[in-house]
C-alpha positions as CSV (number, residue, x, y, z in Angstrom):
1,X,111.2,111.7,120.5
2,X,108.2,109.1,119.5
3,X,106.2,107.6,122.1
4,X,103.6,105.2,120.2
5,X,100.4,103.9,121.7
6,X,99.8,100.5,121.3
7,X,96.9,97.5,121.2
8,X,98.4,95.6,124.6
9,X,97.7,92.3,125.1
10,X,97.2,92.2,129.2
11,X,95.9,90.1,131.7
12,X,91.9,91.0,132.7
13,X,91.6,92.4,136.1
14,X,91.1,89.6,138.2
15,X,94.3,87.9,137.3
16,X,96.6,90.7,137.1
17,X,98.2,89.9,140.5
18,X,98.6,86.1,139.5
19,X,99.9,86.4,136.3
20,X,102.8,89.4,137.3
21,X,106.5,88.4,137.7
22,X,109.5,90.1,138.4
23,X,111.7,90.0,135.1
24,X,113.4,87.5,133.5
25,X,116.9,88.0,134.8
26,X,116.7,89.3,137.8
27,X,115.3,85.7,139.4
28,X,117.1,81.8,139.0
29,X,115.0,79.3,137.1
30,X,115.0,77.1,140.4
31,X,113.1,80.2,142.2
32,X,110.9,80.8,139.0
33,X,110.0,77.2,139.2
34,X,109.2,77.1,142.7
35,X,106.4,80.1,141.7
36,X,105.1,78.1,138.7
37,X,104.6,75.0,141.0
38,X,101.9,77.0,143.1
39,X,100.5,79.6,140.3
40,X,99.0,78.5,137.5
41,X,98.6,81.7,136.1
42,X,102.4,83.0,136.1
43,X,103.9,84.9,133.5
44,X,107.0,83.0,134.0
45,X,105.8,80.3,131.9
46,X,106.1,82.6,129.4
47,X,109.3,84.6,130.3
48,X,111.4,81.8,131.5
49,X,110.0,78.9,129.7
50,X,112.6,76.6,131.3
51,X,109.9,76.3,134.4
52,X,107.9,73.9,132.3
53,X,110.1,71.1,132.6
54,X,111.7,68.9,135.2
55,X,114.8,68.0,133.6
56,X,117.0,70.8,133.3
57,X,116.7,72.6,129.6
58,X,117.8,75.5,128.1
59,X,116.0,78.1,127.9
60,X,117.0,79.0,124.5
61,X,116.2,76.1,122.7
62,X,113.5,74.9,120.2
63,X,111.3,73.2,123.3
64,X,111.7,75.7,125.3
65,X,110.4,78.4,123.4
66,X,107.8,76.4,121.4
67,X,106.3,76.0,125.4
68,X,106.7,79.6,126.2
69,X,105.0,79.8,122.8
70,X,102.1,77.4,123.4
71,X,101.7,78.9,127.2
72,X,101.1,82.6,125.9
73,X,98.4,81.3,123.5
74,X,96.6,79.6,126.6
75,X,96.6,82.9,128.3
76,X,94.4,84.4,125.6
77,X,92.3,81.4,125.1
78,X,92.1,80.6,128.6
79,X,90.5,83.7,129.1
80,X,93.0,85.7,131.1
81,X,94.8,88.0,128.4
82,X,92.9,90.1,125.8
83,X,94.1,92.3,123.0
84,X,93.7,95.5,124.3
85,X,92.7,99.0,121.6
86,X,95.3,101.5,121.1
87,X,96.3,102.7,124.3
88,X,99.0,104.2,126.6
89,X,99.2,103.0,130.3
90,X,100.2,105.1,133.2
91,X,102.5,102.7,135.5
92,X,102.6,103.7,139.7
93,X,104.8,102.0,141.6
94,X,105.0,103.0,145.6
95,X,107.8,101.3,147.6
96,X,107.8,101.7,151.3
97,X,109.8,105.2,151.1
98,X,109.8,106.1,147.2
99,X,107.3,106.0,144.3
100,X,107.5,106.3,140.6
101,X,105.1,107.3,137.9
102,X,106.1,106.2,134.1
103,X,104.5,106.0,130.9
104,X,103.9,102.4,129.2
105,X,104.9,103.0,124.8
106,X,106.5,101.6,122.6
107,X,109.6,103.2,121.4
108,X,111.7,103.6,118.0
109,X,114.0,101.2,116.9
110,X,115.3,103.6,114.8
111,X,115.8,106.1,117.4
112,X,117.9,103.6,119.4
113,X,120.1,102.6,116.6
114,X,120.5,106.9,116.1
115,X,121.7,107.0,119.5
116,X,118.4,108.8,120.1
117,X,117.7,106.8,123.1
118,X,121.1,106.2,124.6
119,X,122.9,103.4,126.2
120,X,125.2,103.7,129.2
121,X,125.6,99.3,129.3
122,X,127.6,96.6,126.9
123,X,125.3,93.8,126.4
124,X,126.5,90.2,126.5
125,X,125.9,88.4,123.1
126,X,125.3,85.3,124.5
127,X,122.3,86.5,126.8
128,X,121.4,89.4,123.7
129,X,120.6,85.9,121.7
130,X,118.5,84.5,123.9
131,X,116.0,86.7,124.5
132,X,115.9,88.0,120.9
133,X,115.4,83.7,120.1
134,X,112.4,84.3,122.1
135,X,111.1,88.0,121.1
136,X,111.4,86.1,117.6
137,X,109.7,83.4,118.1
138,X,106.7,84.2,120.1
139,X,106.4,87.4,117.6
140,X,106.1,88.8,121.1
141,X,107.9,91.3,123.5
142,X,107.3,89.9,126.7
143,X,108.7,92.4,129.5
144,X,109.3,96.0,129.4
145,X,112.9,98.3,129.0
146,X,112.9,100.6,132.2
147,X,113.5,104.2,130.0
148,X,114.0,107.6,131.6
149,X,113.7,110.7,130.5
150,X,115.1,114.4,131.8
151,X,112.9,115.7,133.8
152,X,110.5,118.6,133.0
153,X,108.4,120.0,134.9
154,X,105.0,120.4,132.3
155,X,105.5,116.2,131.0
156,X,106.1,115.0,134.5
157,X,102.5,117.2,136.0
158,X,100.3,115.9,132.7
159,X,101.6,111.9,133.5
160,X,101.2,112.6,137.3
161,X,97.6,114.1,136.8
162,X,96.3,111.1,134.9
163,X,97.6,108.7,137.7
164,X,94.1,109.5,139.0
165,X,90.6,107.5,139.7
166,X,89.7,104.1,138.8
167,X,92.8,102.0,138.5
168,X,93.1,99.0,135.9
169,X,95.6,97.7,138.2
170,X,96.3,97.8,142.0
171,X,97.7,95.3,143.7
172,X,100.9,94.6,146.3
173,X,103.6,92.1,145.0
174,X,105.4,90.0,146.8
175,X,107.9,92.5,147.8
176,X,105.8,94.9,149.6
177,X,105.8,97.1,146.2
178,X,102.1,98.6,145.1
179,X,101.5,98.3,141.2
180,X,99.4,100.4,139.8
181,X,98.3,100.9,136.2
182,X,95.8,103.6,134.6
183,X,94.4,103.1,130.9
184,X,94.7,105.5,128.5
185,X,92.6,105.5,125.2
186,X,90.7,109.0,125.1
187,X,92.6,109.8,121.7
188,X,92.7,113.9,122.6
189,X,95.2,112.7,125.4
190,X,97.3,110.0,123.2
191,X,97.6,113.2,121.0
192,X,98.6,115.4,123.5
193,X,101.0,112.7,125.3
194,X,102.8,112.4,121.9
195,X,102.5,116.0,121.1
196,X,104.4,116.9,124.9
197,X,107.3,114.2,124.1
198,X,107.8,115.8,120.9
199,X,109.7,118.0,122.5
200,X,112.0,115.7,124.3
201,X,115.8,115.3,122.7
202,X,116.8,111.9,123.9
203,X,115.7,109.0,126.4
204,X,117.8,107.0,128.6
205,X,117.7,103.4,129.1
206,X,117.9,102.9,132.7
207,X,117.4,99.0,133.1
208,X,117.1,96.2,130.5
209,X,119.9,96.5,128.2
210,X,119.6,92.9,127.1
211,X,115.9,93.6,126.5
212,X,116.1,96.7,124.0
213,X,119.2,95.2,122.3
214,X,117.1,91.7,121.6
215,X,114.0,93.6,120.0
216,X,116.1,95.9,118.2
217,X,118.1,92.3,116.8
218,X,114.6,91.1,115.9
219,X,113.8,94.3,114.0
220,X,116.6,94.1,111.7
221,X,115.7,90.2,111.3
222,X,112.3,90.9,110.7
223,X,112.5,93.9,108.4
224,X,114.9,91.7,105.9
225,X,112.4,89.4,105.6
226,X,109.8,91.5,104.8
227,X,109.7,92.6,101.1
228,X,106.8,94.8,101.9
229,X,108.5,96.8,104.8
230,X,107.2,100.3,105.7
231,X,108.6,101.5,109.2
232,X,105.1,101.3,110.5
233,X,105.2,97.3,111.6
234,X,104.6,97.0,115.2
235,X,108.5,95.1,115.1
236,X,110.0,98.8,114.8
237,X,108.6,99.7,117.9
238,X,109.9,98.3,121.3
239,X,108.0,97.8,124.8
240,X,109.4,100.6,127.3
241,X,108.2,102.2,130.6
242,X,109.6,105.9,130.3
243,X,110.1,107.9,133.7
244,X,111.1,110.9,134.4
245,X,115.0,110.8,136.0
246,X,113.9,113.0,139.4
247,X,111.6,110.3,139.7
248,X,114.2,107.6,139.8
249,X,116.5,105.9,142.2
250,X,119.7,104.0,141.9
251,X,120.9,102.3,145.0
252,X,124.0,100.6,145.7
253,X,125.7,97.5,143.4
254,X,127.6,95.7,145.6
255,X,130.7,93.4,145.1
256,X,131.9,90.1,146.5
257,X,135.2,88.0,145.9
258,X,136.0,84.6,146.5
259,X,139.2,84.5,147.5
260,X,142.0,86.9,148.3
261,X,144.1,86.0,145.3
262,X,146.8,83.7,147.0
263,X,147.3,86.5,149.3
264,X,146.8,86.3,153.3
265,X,144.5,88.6,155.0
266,X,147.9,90.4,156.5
267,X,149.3,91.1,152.8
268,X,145.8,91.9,151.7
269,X,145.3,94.5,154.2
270,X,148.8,96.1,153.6
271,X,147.6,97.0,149.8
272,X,144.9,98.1,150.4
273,X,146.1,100.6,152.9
274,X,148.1,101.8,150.1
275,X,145.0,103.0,148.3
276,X,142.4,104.0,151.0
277,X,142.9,105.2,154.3
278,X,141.3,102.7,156.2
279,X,139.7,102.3,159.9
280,X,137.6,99.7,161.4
281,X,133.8,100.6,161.7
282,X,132.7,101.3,165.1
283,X,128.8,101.1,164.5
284,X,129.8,97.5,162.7
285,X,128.0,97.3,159.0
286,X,129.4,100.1,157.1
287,X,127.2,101.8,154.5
288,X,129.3,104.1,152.7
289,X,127.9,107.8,153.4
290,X,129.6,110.1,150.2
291,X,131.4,109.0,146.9
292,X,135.0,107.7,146.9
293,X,134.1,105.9,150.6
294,X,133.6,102.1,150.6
295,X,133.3,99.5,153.4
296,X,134.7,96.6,153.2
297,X,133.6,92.9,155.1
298,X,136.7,90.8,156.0
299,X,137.1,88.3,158.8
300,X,134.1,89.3,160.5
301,X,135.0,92.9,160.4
302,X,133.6,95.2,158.5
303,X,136.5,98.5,157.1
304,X,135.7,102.0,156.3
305,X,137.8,102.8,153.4
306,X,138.2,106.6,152.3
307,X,140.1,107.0,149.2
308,X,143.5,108.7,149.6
309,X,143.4,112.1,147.7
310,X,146.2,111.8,145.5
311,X,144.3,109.2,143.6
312,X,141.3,110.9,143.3
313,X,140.7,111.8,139.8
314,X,137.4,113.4,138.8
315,X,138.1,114.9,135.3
316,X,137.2,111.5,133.2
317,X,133.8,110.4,134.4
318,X,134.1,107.4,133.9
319,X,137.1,106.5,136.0
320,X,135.8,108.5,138.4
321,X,133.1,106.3,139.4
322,X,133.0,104.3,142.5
323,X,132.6,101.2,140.8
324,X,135.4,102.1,138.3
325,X,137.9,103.0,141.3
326,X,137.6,100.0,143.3
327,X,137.8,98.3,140.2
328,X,140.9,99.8,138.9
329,X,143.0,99.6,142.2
330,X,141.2,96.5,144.3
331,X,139.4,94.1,142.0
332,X,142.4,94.2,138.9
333,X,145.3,95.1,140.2
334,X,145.1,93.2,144.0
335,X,142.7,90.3,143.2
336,X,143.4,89.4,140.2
337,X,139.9,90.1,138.6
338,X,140.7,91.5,134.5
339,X,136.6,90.7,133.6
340,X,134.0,91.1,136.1
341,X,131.3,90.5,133.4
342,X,133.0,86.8,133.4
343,X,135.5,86.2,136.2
344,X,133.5,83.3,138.5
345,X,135.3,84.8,141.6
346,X,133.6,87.9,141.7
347,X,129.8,88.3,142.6
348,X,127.3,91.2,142.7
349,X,124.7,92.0,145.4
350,X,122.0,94.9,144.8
351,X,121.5,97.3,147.5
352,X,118.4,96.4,148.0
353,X,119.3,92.8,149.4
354,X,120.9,94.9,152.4
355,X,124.5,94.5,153.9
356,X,123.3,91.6,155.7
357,X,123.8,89.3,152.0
358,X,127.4,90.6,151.9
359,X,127.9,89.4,155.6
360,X,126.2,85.9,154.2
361,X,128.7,85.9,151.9
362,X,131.4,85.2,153.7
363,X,130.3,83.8,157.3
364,X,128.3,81.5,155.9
365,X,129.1,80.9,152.3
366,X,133.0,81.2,152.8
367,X,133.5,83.6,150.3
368,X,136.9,86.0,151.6
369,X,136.1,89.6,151.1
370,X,132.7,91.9,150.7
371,X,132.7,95.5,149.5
372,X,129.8,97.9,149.7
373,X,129.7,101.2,147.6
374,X,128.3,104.2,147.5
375,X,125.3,104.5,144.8
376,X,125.9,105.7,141.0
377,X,124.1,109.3,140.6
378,X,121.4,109.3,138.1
379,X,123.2,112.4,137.2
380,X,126.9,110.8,136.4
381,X,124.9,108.3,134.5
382,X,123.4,111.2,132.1
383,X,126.2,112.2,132.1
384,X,128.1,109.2,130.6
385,X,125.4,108.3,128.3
386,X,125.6,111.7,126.6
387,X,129.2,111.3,125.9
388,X,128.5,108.2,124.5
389,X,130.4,106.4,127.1
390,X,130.0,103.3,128.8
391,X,129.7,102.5,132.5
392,X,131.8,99.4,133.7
393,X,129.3,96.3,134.4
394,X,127.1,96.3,137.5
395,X,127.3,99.7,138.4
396,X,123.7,100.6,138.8
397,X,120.8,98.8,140.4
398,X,117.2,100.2,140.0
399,X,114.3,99.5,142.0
400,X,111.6,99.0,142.1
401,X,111.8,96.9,138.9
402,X,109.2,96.8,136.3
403,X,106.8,93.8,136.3
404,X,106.3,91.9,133.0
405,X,102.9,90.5,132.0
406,X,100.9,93.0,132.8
407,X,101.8,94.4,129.0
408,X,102.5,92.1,125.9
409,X,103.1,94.1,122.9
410,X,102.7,91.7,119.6
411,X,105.0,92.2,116.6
């Protein structure tokens, strides 16, 4: 597989901290705005260019991006950015009880559209448009894919071991999370980095679907316009932090549903106790403990709910995910929901949010019914992506997420 050094452009020291956001879709443009109001120096002037207005504006359109366009230039002559020289990065990221190590690249276009680096998500075309729009017209990739690899035990020591010394980066974000980047640009290394990788069959992408998709779209754009194309064009190449899987964790992907589908909670409870045996949780939040076990919030009381073992089906791997089960027999075929990627009545809460949000949901919110879920292995997701499968929508949540800014990567 081809990891590819690359000539960043990346905030200088100093301003690292300032400029870092979370990405692109994982906060609202009201919150992003909010940030952009007291920091000069956000990136999300850049990645959400909709903050630069009052009025509310796409953030697709011709404005928006020429803005997000005009903002990344001040960042360089402003003095904050520079081009960086060929280089990799290594990327630590230390969370109260887990830490990850990754390698900033770019990646092959090519081996994504070989399957090489594999896929386990649909992307939306709507949203797939709108961030290529803006990959294309800033000639810019603005926020890293989150890639993973399997882990061996000789790549993951050599990345580990150069996580060492003076930092470039080191700062805690506003979620308690500790960033911390190394340069790499001794060139017997690079080789040796690509050399180790070399030997690597396939990556995964882990996070940022949308984000790989939209460079990938821009690639083919770009490379028709071209009439000198090579392969070598920094457009064949896409941003991506690559960690190893053991490395990784997925929590829980949570679900909430407005109402109970003309049903009352009576009639409601009756079906589902044809699916899952089901008690009431005597230590109150319940935080499902194995697969096939949910809990579910209703009325102010929160369920356990074990699924009954006739229905239990583990040969096809995709059905027999958690969030494919309560799918399947809850969300279609009680409430009504066909499409979660587009049904308004269903929501989705990351684990890392905590129970409490689900609880929210409905006390004070009014929404009817909350279900927690056991996390999606990293292993089942493998495992999926390998047979070219695809996982219904929402079913993993990574964290911590990768910041954008710290690495541009020009095309």
């Amino acid at each position: 597989m081809i990891v590819k050094p690359f000539m960043a452009l990346r905030p200088k020291k100093e301003f690292a901290q300032k400029v870092a956001v979370k990405p692109y879709d994982v906060i609202s443009s009201e919150d992003a705005k909010k940030v952009a109001q007291n920091n000069e120096y956000t990136f999300y002037k850049v990645t959400k260019p909709e903050v630069n207005f009052d009025m509310q504006i796409e953030p697709s359109s011709e404005i928006a991006l020429e803005a997000a366009k005009k903002n990344l230039q001040w960042f360089v002559d402003s003095g904050v950015f520079f081009q960086d020289r060929e280089s990799f990065y290594i990327y630590k990221q230390i969370a109260k009880d887990h830490t990850q190590i990754g390698l900033v690249a770019t990646f092959s276009v090519d081996e994504y559209l070989s399957g090489k680096i594999k896929k386990h998500e649909l992307t939306r075309k709507d949203k797939e448009e709108e961030r290529a729009k803006h990959i294309y017209h800033l000639r810019a990739q603005t926020g890293p894919v989150f890639l993973m690899y399997r882990s061996s035990e000789e790549i993951d020591r050599y990345i580990e071991n150069l996580a060492q010394g003076e930092a470039e980066y080191d700062f805690i974000d506003e979620d308690g999370v500790r960033q911390i980047v190394y340069v790499v640009q001794d060139k017997k290394i690079i080789e040796e980095i690509k050399t180790l990788f070399d030997k690597v069959d396939s990556f995964y992408i882990a996070d940022g679907h949308h984000r790989a998709a939209s460079a990938v779209r821009v690639a083919q754009l770009l490379r028709e316009e071209n009439r000198v194309h090579t392969g070598n064009e920094e457009y064949n190449f896409f941003l991506a932090v690559l960690f190893p899987h053991k490395h990784l964790r997925i929590y829980d992907y949570n679900r909430v549903v407005k109402d109970l589908n003309g049903m009352s909670e009576y009639e409601f409870l009756s079906k589902i106790e044809k699916i899952f045996d089901v008690s009431i949780s005597k230590e109150g939040v319940y935080k499902p403990k194995m697969k096939h076990e949910f809990g579910m919030y209703l009325n102010r009381t929160w369920y356990r709910l074990a699924l009954k073992k006739e229905l239990v089906d583990d040969s096809d791997p995709i059905k027999a995910l958690d969030v494919s089960v309560l799918q399947e027999h809850v969300l279609d075929r009680i409430l009504g929901i066909k499409d979660p990627r587009t049904d308004k009545r269903i929501d989705f809460v990351g684990g890392v949010h905590g129970l409490q949000a689900l609880q929210d949901y409905i006390d004070k919110k009014g929404w009817a019914v909350a279900f927690s879920l056991y996390p999606t292995s990293i292993e089942d997701l493998m495992k999926i992506s390998d047979s070219g499968k695809i996982m219904p929508p929402k079913s993993t949540w990574f964290e911590p997420k990768l910041k954008s800014g710290l690495f541009v990567h020009l095309i």
